[in-house]
Rosetta silent file (secondary structure, phi, psi, omega in degrees, C-alpha in Angstrom):
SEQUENCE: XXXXXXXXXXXXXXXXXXXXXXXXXXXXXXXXXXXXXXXXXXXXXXXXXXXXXXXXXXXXXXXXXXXXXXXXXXX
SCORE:     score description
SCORE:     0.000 S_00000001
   1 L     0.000  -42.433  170.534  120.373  108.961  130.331 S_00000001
   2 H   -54.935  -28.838 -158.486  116.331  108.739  129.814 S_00000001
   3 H   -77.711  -19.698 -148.408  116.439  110.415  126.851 S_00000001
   4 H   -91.069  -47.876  178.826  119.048  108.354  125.560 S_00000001
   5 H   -50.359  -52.927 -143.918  117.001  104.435  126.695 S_00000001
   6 H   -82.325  -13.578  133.355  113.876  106.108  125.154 S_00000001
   7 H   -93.415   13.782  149.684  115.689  106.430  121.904 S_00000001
   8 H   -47.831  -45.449  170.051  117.142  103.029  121.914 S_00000001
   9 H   -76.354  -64.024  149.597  113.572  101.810  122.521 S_00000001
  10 H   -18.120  -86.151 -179.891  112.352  103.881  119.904 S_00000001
  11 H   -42.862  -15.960 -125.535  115.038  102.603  117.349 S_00000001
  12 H  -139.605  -30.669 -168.882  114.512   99.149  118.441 S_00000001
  13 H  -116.378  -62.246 -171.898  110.808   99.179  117.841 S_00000001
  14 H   -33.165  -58.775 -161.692  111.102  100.812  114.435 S_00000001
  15 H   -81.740  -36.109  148.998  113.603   98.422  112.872 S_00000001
  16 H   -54.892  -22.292  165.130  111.709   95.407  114.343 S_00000001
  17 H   -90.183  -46.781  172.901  108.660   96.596  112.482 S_00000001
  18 H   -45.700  -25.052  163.988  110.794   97.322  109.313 S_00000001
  19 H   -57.888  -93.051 -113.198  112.234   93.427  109.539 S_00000001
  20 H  -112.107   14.047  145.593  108.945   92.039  109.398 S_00000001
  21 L   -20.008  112.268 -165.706  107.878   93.794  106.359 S_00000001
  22 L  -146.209  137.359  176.296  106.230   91.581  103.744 S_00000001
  23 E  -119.441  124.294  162.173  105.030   92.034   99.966 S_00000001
  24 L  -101.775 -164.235  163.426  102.804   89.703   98.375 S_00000001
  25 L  -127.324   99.440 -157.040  101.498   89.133   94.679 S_00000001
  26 E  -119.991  177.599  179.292   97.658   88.991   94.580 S_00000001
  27 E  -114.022  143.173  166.417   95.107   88.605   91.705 S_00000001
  28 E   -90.570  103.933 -171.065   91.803   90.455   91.754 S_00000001
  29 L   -51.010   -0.529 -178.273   89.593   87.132   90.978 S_00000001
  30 L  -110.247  -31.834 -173.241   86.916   89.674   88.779 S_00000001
  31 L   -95.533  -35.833  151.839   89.535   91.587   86.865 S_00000001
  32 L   105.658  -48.565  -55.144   92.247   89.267   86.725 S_00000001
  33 L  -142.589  139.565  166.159   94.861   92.253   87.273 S_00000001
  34 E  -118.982  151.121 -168.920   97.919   91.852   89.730 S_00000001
  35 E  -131.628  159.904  175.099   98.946   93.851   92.156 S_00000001
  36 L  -104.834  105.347  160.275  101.787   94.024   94.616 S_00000001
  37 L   -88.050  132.267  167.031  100.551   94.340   98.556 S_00000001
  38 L   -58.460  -27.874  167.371  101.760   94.711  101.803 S_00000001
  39 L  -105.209  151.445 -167.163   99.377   92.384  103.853 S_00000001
  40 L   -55.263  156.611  149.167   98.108   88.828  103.200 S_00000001
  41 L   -90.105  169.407 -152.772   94.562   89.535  101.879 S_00000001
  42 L  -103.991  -76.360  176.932   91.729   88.551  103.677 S_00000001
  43 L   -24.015  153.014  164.475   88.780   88.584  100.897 S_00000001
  44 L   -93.944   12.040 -159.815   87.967   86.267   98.437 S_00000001
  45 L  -105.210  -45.843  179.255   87.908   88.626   95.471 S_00000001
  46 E   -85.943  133.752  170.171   91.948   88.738   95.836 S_00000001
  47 E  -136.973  174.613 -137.249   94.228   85.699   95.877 S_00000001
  48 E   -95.654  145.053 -179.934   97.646   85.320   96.547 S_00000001
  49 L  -133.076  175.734  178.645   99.400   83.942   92.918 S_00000001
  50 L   101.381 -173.648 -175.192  102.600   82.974   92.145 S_00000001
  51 L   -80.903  136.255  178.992  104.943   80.073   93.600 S_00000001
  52 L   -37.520  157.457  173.011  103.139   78.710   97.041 S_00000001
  53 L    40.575    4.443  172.496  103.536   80.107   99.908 S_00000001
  54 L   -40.086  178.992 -171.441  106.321   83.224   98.643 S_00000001
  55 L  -176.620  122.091  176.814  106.853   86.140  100.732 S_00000001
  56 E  -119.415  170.713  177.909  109.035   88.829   99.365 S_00000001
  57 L   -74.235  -45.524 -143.206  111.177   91.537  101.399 S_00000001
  58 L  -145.522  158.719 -167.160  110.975   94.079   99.457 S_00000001
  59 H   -79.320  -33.278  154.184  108.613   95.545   96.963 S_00000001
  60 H   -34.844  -46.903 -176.860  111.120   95.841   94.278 S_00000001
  61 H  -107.580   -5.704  154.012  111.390   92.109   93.992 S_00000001
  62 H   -52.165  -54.312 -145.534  107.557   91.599   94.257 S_00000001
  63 H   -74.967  -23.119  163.587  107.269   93.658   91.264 S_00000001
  64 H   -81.537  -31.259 -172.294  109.966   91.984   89.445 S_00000001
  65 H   -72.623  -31.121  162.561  108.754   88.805   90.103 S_00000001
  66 H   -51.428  -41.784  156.718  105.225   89.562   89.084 S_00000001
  67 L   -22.155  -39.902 -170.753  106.863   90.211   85.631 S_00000001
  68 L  -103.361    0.901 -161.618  107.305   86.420   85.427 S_00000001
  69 L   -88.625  151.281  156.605  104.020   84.951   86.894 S_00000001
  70 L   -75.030  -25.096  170.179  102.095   84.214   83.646 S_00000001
  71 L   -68.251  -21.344  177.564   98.697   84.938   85.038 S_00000001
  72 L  -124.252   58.764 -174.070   99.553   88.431   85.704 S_00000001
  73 L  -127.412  103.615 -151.125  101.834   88.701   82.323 S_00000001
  74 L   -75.740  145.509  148.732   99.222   90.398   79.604 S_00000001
  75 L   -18.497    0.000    0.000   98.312   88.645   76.168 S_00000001
């Protein structure tokens, strides 16, 4: 029966961190280059581009979406 709670609790804490997953679309302000991240950045050499305030699920749809920003779409 413990074994059984502690993976329920287990499973339970995984898939609550897997939910709250988040990919952004930043710029490196010296190189100009975009990248896809998992965390907001903190620095002022990266900023977050793209339509305000997005948030994507999954990195897959960062990375398509980055396709489309024009600032990180090369000359």
């Amino acid at each position: 029966m413990m074994k059984l709670l502690t993976t329920a609790a287990v499973l339970g804490f995984v898939t609550a961190a897997h939910a709250q997953t988040t990919f952004y679309i930043v710029q490196d302000t010296t190189t100009k280059r975009c990248t896809v991240v998992r965390e907001k950045p903190t620095t002022k050499t990266t900023v977050i581009v793209g339509p305000a305030g997005t948030v994507y699920k999954t990195e897959t749809e960062a990375q398509t979406a980055m396709k489309k920003i024009k600032v990180c779409v090369a000359d």
